[in-house]
VOKE-709365 format. One record per residue (C-alpha): residue in three letters; x, y, z. Coordinates in steps of 0.25 Angstrom, whole numbers, padded with zeros to 4 digits, always signed. Layout:
BEGIN
ALAXYZ
...
***
This chain:
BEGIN
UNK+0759+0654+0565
UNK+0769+0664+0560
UNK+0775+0655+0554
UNK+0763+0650+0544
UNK+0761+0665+0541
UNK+0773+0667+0537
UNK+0773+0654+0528
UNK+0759+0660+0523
UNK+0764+0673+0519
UNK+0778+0669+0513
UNK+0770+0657+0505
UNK+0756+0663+0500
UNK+0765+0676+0497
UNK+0772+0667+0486
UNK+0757+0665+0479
UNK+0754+0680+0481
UNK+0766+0687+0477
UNK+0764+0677+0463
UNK+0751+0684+0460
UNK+0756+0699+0464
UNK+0768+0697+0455
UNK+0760+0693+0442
UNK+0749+0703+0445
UNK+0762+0714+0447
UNK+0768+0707+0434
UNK+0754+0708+0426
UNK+0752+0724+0432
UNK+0767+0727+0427
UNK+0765+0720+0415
UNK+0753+0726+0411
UNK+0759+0740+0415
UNK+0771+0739+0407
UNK+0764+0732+0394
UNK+0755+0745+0396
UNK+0767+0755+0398
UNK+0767+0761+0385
UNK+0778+0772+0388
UNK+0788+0761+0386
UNK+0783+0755+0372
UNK+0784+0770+0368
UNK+0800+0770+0374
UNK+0802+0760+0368
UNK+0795+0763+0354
UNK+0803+0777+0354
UNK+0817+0770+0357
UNK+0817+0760+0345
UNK+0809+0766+0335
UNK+0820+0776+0330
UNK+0830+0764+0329
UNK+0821+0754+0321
UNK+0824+0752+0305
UNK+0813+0750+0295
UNK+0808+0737+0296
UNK+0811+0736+0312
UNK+0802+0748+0313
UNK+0791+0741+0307
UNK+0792+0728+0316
UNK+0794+0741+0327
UNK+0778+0746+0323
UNK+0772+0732+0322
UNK+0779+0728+0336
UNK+0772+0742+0342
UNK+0758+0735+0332
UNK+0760+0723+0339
UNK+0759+0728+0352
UNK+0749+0737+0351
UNK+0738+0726+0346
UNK+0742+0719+0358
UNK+0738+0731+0366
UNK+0724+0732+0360
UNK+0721+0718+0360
UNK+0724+0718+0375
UNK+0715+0730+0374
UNK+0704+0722+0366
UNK+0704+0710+0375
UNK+0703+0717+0388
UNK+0691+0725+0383
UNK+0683+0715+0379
UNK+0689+0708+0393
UNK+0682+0718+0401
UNK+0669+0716+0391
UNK+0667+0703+0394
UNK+0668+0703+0408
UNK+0660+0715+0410
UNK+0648+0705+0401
UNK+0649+0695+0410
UNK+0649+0701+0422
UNK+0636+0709+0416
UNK+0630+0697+0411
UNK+0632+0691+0426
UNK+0626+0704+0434
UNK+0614+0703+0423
UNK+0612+0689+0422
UNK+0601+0686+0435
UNK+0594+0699+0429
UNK+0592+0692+0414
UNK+0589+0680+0421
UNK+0577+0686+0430
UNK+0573+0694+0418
UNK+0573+0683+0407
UNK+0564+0676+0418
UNK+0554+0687+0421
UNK+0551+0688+0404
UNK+0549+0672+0403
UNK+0538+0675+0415
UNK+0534+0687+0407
UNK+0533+0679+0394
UNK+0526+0667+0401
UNK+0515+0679+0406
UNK+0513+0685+0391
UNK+0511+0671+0386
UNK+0502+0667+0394
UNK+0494+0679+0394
UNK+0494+0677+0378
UNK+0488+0663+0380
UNK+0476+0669+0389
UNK+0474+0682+0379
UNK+0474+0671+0368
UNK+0464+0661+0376
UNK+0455+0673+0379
UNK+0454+0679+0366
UNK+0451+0666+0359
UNK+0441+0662+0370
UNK+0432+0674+0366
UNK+0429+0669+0353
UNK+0416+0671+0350
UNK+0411+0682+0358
UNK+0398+0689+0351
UNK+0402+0703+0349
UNK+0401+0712+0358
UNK+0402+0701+0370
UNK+0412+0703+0378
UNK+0423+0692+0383
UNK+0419+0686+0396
UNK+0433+0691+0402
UNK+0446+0701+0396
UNK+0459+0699+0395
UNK+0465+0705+0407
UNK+0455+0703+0416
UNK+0456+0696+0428
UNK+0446+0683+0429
UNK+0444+0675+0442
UNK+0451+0662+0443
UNK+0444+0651+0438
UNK+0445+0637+0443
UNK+0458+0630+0439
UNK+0464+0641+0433
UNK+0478+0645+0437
UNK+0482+0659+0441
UNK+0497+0665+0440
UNK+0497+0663+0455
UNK+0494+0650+0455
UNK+0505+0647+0445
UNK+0516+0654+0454
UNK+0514+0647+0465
UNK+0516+0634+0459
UNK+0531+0628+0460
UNK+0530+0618+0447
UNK+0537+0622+0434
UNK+0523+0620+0428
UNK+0513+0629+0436
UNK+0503+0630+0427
UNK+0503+0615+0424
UNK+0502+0612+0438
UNK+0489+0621+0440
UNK+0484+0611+0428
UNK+0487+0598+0439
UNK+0481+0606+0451
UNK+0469+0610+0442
UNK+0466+0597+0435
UNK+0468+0590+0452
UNK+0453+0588+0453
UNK+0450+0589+0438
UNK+0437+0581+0434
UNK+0433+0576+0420
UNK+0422+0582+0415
UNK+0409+0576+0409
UNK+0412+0576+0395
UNK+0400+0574+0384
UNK+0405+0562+0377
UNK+0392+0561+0367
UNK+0394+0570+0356
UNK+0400+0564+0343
UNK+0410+0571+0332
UNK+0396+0579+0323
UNK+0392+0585+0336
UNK+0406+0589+0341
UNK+0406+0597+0327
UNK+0393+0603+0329
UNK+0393+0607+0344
UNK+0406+0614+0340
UNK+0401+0621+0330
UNK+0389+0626+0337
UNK+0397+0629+0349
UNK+0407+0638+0341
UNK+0395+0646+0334
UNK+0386+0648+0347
UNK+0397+0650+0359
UNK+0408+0657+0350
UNK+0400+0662+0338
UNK+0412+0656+0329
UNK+0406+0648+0316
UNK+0411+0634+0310
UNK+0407+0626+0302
UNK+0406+0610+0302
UNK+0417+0608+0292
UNK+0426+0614+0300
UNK+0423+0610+0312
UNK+0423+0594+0309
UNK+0435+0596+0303
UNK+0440+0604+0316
UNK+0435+0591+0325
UNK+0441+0582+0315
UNK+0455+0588+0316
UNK+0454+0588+0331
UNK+0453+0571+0327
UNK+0464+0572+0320
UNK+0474+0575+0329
UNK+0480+0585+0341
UNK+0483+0596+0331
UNK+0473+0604+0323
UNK+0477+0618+0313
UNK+0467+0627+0310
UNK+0471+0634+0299
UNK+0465+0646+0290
UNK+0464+0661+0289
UNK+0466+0671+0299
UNK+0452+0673+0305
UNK+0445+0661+0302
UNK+0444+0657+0317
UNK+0454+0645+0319
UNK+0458+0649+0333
UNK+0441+0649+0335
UNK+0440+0636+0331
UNK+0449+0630+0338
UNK+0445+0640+0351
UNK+0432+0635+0349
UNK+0435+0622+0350
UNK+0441+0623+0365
UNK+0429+0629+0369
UNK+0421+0619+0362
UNK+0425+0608+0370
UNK+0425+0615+0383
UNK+0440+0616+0384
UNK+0446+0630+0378
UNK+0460+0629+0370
UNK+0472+0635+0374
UNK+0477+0644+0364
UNK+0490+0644+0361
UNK+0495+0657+0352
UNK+0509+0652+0345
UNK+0519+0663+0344
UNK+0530+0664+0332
UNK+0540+0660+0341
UNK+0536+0647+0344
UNK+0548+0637+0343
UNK+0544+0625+0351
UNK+0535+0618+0362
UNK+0539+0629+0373
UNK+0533+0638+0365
UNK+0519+0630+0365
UNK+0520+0623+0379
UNK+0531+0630+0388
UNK+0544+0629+0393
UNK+0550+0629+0404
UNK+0558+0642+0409
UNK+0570+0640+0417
UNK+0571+0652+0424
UNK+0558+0651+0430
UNK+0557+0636+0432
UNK+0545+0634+0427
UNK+0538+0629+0414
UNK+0531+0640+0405
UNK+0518+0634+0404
UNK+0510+0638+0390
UNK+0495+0637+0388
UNK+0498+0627+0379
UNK+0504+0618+0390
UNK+0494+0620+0401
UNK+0482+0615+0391
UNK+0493+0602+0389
UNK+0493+0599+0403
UNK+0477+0603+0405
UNK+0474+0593+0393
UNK+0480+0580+0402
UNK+0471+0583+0413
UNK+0458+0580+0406
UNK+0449+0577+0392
UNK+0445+0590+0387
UNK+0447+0592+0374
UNK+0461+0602+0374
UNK+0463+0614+0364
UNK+0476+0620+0362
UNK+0477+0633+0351
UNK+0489+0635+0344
UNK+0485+0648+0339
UNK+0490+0652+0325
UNK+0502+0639+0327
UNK+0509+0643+0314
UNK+0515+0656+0318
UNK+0525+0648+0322
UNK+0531+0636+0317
UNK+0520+0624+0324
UNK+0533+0614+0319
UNK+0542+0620+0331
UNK+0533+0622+0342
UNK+0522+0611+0341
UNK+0532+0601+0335
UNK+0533+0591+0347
UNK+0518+0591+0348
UNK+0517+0588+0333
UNK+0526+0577+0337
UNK+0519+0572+0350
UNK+0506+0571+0344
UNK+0510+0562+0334
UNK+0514+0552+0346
UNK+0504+0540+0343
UNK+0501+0539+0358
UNK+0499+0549+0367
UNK+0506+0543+0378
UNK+0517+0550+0369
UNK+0512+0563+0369
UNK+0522+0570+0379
UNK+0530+0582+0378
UNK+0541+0588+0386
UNK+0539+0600+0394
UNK+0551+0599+0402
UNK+0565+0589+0405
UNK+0562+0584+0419
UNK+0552+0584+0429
UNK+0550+0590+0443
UNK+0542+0586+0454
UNK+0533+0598+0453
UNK+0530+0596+0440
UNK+0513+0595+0435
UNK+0508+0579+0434
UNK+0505+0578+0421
UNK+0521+0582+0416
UNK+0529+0570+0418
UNK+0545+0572+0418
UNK+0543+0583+0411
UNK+0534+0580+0400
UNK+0520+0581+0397
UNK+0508+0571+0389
UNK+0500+0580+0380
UNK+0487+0577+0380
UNK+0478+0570+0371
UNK+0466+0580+0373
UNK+0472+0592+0367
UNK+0472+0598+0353
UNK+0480+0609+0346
UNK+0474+0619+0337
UNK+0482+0625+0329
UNK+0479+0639+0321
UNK+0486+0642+0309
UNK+0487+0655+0299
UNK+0493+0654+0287
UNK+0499+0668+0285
UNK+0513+0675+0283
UNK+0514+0674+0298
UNK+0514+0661+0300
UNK+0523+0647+0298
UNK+0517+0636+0289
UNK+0514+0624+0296
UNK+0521+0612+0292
UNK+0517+0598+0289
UNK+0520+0592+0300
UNK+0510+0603+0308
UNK+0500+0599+0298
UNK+0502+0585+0297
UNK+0499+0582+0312
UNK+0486+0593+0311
UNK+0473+0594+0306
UNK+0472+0608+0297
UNK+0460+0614+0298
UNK+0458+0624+0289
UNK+0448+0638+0294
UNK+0448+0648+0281
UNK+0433+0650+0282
UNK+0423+0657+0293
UNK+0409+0652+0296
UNK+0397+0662+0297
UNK+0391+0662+0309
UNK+0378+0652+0311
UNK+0369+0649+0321
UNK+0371+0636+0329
UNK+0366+0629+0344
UNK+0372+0634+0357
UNK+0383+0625+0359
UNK+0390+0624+0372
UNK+0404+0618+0374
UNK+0405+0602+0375
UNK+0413+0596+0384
UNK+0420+0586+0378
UNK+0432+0577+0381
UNK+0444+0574+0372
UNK+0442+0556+0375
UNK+0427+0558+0369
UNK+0433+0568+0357
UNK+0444+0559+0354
UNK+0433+0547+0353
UNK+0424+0553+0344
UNK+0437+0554+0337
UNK+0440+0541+0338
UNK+0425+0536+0333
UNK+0425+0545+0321
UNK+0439+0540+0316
UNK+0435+0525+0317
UNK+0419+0527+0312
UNK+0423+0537+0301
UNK+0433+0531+0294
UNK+0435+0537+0279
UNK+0430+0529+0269
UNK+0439+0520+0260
UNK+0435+0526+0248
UNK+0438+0541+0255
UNK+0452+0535+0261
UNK+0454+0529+0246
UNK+0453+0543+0240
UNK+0462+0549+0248
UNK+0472+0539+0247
UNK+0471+0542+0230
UNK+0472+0555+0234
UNK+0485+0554+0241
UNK+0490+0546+0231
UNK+0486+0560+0219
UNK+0492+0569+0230
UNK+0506+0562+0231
UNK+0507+0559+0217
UNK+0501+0573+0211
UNK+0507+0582+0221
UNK+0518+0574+0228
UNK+0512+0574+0243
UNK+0507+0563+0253
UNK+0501+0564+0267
UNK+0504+0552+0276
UNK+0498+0544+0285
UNK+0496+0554+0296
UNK+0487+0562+0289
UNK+0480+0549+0283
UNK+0477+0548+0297
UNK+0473+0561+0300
UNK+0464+0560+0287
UNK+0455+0549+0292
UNK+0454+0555+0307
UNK+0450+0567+0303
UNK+0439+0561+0290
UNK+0432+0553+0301
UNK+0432+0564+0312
UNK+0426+0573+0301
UNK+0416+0562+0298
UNK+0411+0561+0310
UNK+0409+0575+0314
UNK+0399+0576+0302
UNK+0407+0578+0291
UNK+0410+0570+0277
UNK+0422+0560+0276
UNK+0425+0567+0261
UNK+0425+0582+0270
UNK+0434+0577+0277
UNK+0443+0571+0268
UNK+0443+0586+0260
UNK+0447+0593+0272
UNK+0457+0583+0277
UNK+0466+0581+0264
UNK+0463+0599+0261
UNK+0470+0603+0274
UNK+0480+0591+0278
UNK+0484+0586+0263
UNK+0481+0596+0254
UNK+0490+0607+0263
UNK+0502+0598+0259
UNK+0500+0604+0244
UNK+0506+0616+0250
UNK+0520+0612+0251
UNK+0521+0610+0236
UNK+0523+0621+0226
UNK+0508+0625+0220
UNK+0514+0628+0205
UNK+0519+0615+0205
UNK+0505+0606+0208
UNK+0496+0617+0200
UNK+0494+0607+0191
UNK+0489+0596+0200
UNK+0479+0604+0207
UNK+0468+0603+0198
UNK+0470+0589+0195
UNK+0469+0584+0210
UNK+0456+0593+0211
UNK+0451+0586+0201
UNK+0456+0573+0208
UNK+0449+0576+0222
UNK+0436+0580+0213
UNK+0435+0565+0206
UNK+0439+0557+0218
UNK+0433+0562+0230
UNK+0421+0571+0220
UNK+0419+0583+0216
UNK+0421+0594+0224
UNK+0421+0586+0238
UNK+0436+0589+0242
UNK+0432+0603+0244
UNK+0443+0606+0252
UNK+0454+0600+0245
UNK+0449+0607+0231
UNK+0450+0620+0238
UNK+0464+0618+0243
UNK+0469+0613+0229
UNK+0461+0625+0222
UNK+0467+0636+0233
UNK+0481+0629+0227
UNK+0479+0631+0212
UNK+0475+0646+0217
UNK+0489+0648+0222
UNK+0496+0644+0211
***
């Protein structure tokens, strides 16, 4: 054994008098490149024997190595910089972590308390004055049947909690008994007396055939106008019309993309951050109530960004099609009606959209407007007496077949559908602008539903090409068409008679003003 030490002490030596000596040899170095006493020796024993230009190589030498010395300086300042960063960055980094989670569960809290302000100020509408609400904001209201409490959505272990209430409340669900008699006119009329006598807000027929026609035309509806005017009411109104209140989204400026509208999920917290907007989706597949969702005042941001997938998917001629992806893959624990990570939208469910046209917000492009029905609110009703009217229950099978009927039992007449054809043809060689085949489409839809809920085909039309065809007049420069606007009036007057395109006349009449 003494043998083996000695060969372990003689060899490993070897390895560890290696590393002394260049540690020694980097200390002496260091001292003697630092021992300024011998470049001053050195300086003072030489410098009386230089000539003239030798002295100036002497001062450059002595330059030389005096950038060295400040470079070397330089580096191992910012050396010691850098490493003092990174080791804060490490000693900080759980406490950014922790806190970056704790404001995206501070942020899901203030949003969803916005939603419920939102929700409960709207659902007021039409309290006679002095009334008082049937609850305030802040105070606490016993649990109702179904409804999910913060409790309930912490104990649950799936990414989606909230959605997975939806699947345990919907677990016994049973359909209700629906009143399938009512046709279109009647739809109009119950509406409108409901509105008057349960929220003491005012419409009129025109609008509100109009209203249910666009509702015919497709999953996306604007209301557009004037601050004030009651767009949010209307479209309100209607959730509790049909028994089924909306869910009001209120779009913010910085809306960019779906999350914004639906959710996204949060990595930190491993769960999905489930909006409003996203509950009333997944409620919607469970049954055949007619389903509201409000985007309130759209065009604050750009509807392009955020609602461009659902533009998109709509458009899906089936809607086996309609599908959207809420996340990349799928977990075991995941809610029943999301498969592999995606969700079928619904075929019962509309958006409402609200816009204002001010400074504030961003105009709303073709391909928003294209795919919606505009429906223009500039103008208030005085109040009128009118039945008690309760709220109907209806389901979205029975609305879509009355749909159905009035497109095929109201079809425009040729001799309507040969005007506007002539028009089209005035329009593209007067001003240089078509409408395609989608809003052709739309066109009809929308002049049979009217029909049918009481009003006159030629109404229809007026409205129609006013608020989907005319609007495109606003791309061109008004000094340049000035000229022509008379003359079409003059047009619309001799082919379709005098003074029946109301609407249009207006809108062409509202240009020449602005020029």
């Amino acid at each position: 054994m003494q043998t083996f030490l000695r060969f372990f002490y003689e060899f490993i030596s070897i390895f560890f008098d290696g590393i002394f000596s260049i540690l020694r040899a980097i200390y002496e170095g260091t001292l003697s490149m630092f021992d300024f006493s011998k470049y001053m020796k050195i300086i003072n024993t030489y410098k009386s024997e230089l000539n003239g230009f030798e002295y100036v190589l002497f001062l450059v030498s002595i330059g030389v190595v005096v950038i060295a010395f400040i470079l070397i300086g330089v580096l191992l300042f910012f050396l010691i910089r850098r490493i003092i960063r990174i080791k804060k960055n490490k000693v900080n980094q759980e406490d950014l972590i922790d806190e970056i989670s704790n404001l995206n569960t501070q942020v899901k809290s203030l949003m969803e308390e916005k939603n419920k302000i939102m929700a409960m100020k709207v659902s007021q509408l039409g309290l006679k004055p002095g009334e008082e609400p049937e609850e305030q904001v802040g105070e606490e209201k016993p649990k109702e049947e179904g409804e999910e409490s913060e409790d309930d959505i912490e104990n649950i272990t799936s990414r989606f909690p909230k959605l997975t209430l939806i699947d345990r409340e919907y677990m016994n669900y049973k359909v209700k008994k629906y009143d399938t008699t009512m046709n279109l006119e009647e739809l109009v009329e119950n509406f409108k007396c409901f509105a008057a006598s349960k929220l003491k807000l005012y419409y009129d027929d025109y609008l509100l055939r109009a209203f249910i026609s666009g509702l015919g035309c497709g999953k996306l509806m604007i209301l557009q106008g004037i601050s004030g005017t009651g767009k949010t009411s209307l479209a309100y109104a209607w959730g509790k019309f049909v028994n089924m209140d909306s869910c009001v989204a209120s779009v913010e400026p910085a809306w960019r993309n779906k999350t914004e509208l639906i959710g996204y999920f949060n990595e930190f917290t491993k769960k999905f951050n489930e909006s409003e907007v996203l509950k009333e989706l997944y409620k919607a597949g469970y049954d055949d109530e007619v389903h509201t969702i409000i985007l309130d005042e759209m065009n604050i941001a750009r509807v392009e960004y955020y609602f461009a997938e659902m533009l998109s998917i709509y458009e899906m001629p089936s809607s086996s099609e309609w599908i959207i992806e809420l996340v990349p893959n799928s977990w075991p624990d995941d809610p029943k009606r999301i498969k592999n990570g995606k969700l079928k939208l619904p075929k019962n469910l509309w958006y409402i959209g609200t816009i204002n046209n001010d400074d504030s917000t961003f105009m709303v492009t073709d391909k928003v407007y294209d795919r919606a029905m505009p429906i223009d609110i500039n103008t208030k009703v005085n109040p009128f007496k009118c039945r008690d009217q309760d709220a109907i229950s209806i389901n979205c099978s029975y609305l879509e077949a009355l749909f159905e009927d009035a497109i095929k039992d109201n079809e425009m007449s040729p001799k309507s559908l040969e005007r506007v054809l002539e028009m089209d043809d005035y329009i593209i060689k007067h001003f240089r602008i078509s409408f395609g085949n989608r809003i052709m489409k739309q066109l009809h839809m929308f002049v049979s539903i009217y029909v049918a809920c009481g009003g006159k085909e030629v109404q229809a039309i007026d409205y129609f090409i006013a608020r989907k065809i005319f609007r495109k007049f606003d791309q061109l420069n008004t000094l340049l068409i000035k000229d022509e606007l008379d003359p079409f009036i003059n047009y619309l007057n001799k082919n379709f008679g005098k003074e029946v395109m109301k609407e249009c006349i207006y809108y062409l009449e509202t240009m020449k003003k602005l020029v």
